[in-house]
C-alpha positions as CSV (number, residue, x, y, z in Angstrom):
1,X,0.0,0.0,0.0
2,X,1.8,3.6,-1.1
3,X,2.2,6.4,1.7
4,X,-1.1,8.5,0.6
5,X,-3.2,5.5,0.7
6,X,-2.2,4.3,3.7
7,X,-2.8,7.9,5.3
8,X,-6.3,7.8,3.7
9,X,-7.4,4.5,4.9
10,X,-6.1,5.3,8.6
11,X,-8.4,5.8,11.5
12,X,-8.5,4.9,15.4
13,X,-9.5,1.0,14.4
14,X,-11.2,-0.7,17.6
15,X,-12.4,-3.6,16.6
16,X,-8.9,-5.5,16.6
17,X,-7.7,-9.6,16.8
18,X,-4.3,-11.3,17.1
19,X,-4.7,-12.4,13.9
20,X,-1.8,-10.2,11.9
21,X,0.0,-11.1,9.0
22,X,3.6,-10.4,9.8
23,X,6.1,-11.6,12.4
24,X,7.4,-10.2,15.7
25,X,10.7,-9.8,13.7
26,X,9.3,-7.9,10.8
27,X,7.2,-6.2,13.6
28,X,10.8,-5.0,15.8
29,X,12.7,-3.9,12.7
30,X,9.7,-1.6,11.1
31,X,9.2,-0.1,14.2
32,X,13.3,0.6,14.3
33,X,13.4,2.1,11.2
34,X,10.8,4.4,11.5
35,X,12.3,5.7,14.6
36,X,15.8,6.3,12.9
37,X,14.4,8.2,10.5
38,X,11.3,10.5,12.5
39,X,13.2,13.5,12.8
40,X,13.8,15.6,16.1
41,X,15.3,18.8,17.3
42,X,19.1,19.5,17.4
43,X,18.9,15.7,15.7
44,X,18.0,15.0,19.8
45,X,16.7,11.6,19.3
46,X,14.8,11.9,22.5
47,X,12.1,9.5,21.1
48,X,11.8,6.0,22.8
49,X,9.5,3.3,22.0
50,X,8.7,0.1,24.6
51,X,6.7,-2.5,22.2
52,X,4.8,-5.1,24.3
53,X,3.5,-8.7,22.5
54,X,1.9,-11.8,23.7
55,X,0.4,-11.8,27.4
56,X,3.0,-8.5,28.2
57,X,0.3,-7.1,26.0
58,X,-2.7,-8.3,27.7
59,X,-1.3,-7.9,31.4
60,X,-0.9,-4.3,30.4
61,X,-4.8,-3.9,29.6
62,X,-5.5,-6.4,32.2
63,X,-3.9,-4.0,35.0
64,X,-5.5,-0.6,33.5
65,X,-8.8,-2.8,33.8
66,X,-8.1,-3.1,37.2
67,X,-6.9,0.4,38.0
68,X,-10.2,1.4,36.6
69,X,-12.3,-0.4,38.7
70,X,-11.1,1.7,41.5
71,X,-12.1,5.1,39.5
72,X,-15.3,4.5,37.6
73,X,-18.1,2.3,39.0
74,X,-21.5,0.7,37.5
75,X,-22.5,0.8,33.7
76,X,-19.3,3.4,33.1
77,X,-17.1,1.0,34.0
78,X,-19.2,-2.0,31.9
79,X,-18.0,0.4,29.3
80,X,-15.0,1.4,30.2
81,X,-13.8,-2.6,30.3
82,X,-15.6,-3.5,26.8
83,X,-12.9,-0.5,25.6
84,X,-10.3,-2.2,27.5
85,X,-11.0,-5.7,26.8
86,X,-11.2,-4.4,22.8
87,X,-7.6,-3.1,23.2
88,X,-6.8,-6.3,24.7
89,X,-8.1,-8.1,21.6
90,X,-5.4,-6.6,19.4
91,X,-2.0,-8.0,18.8
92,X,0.0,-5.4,20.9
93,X,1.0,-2.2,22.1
94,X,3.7,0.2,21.6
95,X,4.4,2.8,24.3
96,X,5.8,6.0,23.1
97,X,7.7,7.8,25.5
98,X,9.8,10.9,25.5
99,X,13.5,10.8,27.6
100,X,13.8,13.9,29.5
101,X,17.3,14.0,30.3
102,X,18.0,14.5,26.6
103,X,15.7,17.4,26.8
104,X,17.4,18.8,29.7
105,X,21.0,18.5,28.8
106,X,19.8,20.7,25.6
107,X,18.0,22.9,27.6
108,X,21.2,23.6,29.3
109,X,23.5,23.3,26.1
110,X,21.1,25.6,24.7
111,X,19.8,28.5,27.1
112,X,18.3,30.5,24.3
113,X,16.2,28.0,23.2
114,X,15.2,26.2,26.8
115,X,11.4,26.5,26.5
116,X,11.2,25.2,23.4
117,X,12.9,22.2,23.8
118,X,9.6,20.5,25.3
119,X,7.3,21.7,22.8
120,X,9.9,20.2,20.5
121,X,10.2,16.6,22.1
122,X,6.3,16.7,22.0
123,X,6.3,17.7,18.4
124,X,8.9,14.8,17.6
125,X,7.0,12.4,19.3
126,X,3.7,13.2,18.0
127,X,5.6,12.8,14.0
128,X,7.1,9.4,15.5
129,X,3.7,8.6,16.5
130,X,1.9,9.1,13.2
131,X,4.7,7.4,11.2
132,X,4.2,4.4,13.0
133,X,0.3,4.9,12.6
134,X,0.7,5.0,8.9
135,X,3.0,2.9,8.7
136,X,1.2,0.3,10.6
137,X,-1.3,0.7,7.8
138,X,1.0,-0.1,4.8
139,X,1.1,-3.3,6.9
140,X,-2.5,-4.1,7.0
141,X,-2.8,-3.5,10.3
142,X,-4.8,-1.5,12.4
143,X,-4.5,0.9,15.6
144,X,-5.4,3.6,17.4
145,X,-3.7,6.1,20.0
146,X,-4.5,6.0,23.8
147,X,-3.6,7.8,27.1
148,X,-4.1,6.4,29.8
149,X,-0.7,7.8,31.0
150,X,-0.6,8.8,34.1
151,X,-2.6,5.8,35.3
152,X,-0.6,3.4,34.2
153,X,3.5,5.4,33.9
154,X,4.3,3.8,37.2
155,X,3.6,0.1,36.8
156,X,5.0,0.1,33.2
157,X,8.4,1.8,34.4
158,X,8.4,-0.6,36.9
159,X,7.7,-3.7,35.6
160,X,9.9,-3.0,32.4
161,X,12.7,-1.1,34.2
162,X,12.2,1.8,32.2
163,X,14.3,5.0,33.0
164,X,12.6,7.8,35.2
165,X,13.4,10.0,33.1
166,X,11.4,8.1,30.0
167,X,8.0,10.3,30.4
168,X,4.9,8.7,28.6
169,X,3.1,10.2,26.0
170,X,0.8,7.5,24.3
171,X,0.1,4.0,23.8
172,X,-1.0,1.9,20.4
173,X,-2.7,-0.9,20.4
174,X,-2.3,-2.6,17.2
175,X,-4.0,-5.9,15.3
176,X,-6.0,-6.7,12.4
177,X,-9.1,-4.8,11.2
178,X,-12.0,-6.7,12.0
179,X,-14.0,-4.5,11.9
180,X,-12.8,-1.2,10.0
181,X,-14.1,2.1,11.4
182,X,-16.6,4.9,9.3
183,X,-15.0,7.3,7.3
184,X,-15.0,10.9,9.3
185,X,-16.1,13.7,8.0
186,X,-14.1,16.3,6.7
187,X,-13.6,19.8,6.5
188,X,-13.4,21.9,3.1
189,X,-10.1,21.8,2.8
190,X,-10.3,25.3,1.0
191,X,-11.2,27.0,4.7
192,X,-8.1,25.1,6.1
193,X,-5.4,25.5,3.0
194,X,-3.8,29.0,1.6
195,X,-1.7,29.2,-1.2
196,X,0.4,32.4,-2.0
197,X,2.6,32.9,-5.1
């Protein structure tokens, strides 16, 4: 499937199953390469992805379930697992996080420019993000973009020995589309685009 294709036909897909068509390998090393070449800031590289298969996947749903059921209560959190359960379904996650002391050590290299580092790492991630949406896509496979982050940064960091200064910005669960989302509606894109010669 070419780039603009795969940016058409990609939506927040929740109606996922284990049921992909490529390997864990193939899986590792897309991922990789899409991360080498997202750019970032200063060429920062402050990007960092943890990818979670197989029951690591489920537990992580699994223990959001849980930490839910201490927050929302009755039919909201009948719905609340159904979402869960449907993230669950899919094949995995990736958790996209941002390491901070890169950001830092900038922010000090670089007085001038200390604010902006942040915006920048969220920026970077967010391109990182969508690259890995799309290219998911080109893969025939489906995700969508969660955050549940500040629920769930503290049993992730510690069950995966993940830095403290790794921040999280966003989970993807991924899998096959079983069930493809409705197209959205869209703006005229003549009230959102301006050309000047």
């Amino acid at each position: 499937m070419e780039f603009l294709q795969a940016l058409k036909t990609r939506h927040s897909e929740y109606v996922l199953s284990k049921n992909i068509e490529i390997s864990d390998k193939e899986i590792e090393e897309y991922i990789k390469d899409i991360m080498v070449h997202t750019p970032s800031a200063f060429n920062s590289q402050s990007q960092r992805v943890l990818v979670l298969l197989g029951e690591k996947h489920d537990q992580l749903w699994d223990k959001l379930t849980d930490i839910m059921k201490d927050i929302v209560k009755g039919e909201q959190l009948d719905n609340t697992k159904a979402k869960l359960d449907g993230f669950k379904a899919g094949y995995g996650t990736i958790l996209f996080f941002d390491d901070m002391e890169v950001i830092e050590k900038l922010q000090e290299q670089f007085p001038l420019y200390r604010a902006n580092f942040s915006k920048w790492s969220i920026e970077q991630n967010a391109m990182l993000q969508s690259n890995v949406w799309v290219g998911l896509r080109t893969k025939n496979i489906g995700a969508s973009l969660q955050h549940y982050n500040e629920l769930i940064e503290k049993y992730v960091k510690q069950t995966y020995d993940i830095p403290e200064k790794w921040e999280l910005r966003a989970q993807m669960p991924f899998g096959k589309i079983e069930d493809p989302a409705s197209e959205k509606e869209h703006i005229d894109i003549n009230k959102r685009f301006v050309l000047v010669k």
